[in-house]
N, C-alpha and C positions, 0 to 999 in steps of 0.2 A: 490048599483047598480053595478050589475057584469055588467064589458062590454065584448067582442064578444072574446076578447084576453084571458080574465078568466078564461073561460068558459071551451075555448078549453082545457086550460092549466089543468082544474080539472077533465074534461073526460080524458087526458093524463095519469096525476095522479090515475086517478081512474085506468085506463084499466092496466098500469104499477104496481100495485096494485097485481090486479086480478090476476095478470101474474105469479108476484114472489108467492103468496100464491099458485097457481095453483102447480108450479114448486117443496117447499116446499111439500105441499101436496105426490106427486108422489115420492120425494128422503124419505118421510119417511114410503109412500108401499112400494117400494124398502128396506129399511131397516128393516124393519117387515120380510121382507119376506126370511131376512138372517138370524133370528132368529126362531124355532119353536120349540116345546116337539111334542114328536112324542109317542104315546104309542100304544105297541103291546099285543092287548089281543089274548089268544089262545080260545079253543071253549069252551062253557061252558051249560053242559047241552045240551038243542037242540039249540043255537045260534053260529052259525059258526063263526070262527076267521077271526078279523078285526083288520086293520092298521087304527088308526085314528093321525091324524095334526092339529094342533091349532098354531097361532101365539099369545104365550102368555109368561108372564115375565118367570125367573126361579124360583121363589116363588109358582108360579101358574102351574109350569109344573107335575100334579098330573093325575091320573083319573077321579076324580069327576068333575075338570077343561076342560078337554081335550075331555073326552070321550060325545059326543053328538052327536045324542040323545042317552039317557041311554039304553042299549036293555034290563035292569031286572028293576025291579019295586020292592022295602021296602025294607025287609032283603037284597034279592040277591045281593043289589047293593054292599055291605060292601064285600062281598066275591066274585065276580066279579073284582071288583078293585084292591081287593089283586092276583091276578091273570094275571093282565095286567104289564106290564115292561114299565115304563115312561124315557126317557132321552130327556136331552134338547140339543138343538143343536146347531151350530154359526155353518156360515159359513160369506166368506169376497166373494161374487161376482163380487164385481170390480175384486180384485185379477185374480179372474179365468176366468173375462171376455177381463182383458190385455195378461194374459198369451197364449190365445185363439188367442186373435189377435197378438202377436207376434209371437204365434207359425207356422199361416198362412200366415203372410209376409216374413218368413224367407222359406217355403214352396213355397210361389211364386217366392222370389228370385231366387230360386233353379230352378225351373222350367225353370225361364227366362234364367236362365245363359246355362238349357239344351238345351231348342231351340237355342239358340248363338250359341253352339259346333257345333249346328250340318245342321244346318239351315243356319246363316247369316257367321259362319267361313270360311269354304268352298268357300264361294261367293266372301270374302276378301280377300281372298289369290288367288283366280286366281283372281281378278279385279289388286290387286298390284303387282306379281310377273307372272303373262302372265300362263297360262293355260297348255299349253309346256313346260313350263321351269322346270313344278312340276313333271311334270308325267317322267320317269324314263322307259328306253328301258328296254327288257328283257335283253341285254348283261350285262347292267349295275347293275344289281341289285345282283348276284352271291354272294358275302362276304359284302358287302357293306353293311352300315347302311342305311333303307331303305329312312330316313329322308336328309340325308346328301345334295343331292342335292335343300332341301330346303333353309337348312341351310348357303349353298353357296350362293343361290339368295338372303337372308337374308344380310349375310355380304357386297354382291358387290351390296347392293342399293346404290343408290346416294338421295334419298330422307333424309329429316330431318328426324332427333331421333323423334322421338315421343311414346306417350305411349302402341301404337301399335304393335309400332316396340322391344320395349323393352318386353312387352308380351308374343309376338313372340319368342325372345329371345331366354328368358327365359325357354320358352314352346319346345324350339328344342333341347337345353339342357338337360332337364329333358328327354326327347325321346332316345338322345342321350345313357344316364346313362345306362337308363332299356335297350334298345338295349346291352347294354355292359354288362349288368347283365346276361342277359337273355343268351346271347352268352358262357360268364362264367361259366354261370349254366352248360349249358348244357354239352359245353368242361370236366368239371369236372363227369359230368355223365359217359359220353363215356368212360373215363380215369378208373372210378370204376367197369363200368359194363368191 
C-alpha cells in the first residue's frame, strides 16, 4: 500500500528522471554534432559535384559510410569513391561559443564606456564644477592649455577624493601631456621648416 506521500514522491522521481535523460540526450546531439567526416566528391560522369556530412566515428569516416544516398549503382560506386576526399573533423563549440560571448561583452563594454565619454561625462562635469567655470573666454584661451581651467576647478574643489575625482585627475593630466606634446611638435616644425 503506497500512501498519497509515495506517490507523489515516485512521479517526482519519475519526472526528475525524464529530465536528466532528456538533458543527457541533447549534451550528446550537441556532441555528435562537434564531430563529423565531411567528403567532397567532384563530378563524375553526368552527376554534378556534391559536398556531403555525416556524424560518424573516424573509423567510419569513408565514402561508402558518408556518401548517401549512393548517386552510382555496381561497378561505379568503387570508382566514384575513389574520387571523393573524406576528412574527419572535431571541433570544441563550447569553446567558440564562450569565446563569442566574451568577445561581445568586452564589445558592449566598450560601447558602454563610449556613450559615458560622451553622453553622461559632460553632464558630470558641469553638474560638479558649474557650467561657467569650464567654458574659457576667448582672451583666455591664446597660449594656454585649453584644459587648464578645468584642472583648476579640479584642484580648488572642497568635495571628498573620490573615485571620480581621481578619474578626473588623472584624465586632465593625460590632456595636459598631449597638449605639451602636441605644442612641441609643432614648435619643433616651425624651427625645421
Amino acid at each position: 500500500n503506497l500512501t498519497r506521500h509515495d506517490e507523489c514522491h515516485y512521479r517526482r522521481l519519475y519526472v526528475d528522471s525524464l529530465l536528466v535523460f532528456l538533458v543527457i540526450k541533447r549534451l550528446c546531439e550537441l556532441c555528435s554534432e562537434d564531430i563529423r567526416c565531411k567528403c567532397i566528391c567532384p563530378p563524375y560522369r553526368d552527376i554534378e559535384g556534391q559536398i556531403y556530412k555525416q556524424n560518424v566515428s573516424l573509423k567510419d569516416c569513408n565514402c561508402l559510410h558518408v556518401v548517401e544516398p549512393m548517386p552510382v549503382d555496381g561497378k561505379d560506386v568503387e570508382a566514384y569513391c575513389l574520387r571523393c576526399e573524406c576528412k574527419y573533423e572535431e571541433r570544441s563549440s563550447g569553446t567558440i561559443k564562450v569565446t563569442i560571448i566574451i568577445y561581445l561583452s568586452i564589445l558592449g563594454l566598450l560601447l558602454l564606456y563610449m556613450v559615458y565619454l560622451t553622453l553622461l561625462e559632460p553632464m558630470l562635469k558641469r553638474r560638479l564644477f558649474g557650467h561657467s567655470q569650464l567654458i574659457q573666454s576667448d582672451d583666455d584661451v591664446g597660449d594656454q592649455q585649453p584644459f587648464a581651467n578645468a584642472h583648476n576647478v579640479l584642484s580648488r574643489s572642497h568635495s571628498r577624493p573620490n573615485m571620480l575625482n581621481k578619474v578626473e585627475h588623472a584624465q586632465q593630466r593625460w590632456r595636459r601631456q598631449v597638449q605639451e606634446q602636441r605644442k612641441s611638435v609643432f614648435d619643433r616644425h616651425v624651427v625645421l621648416s
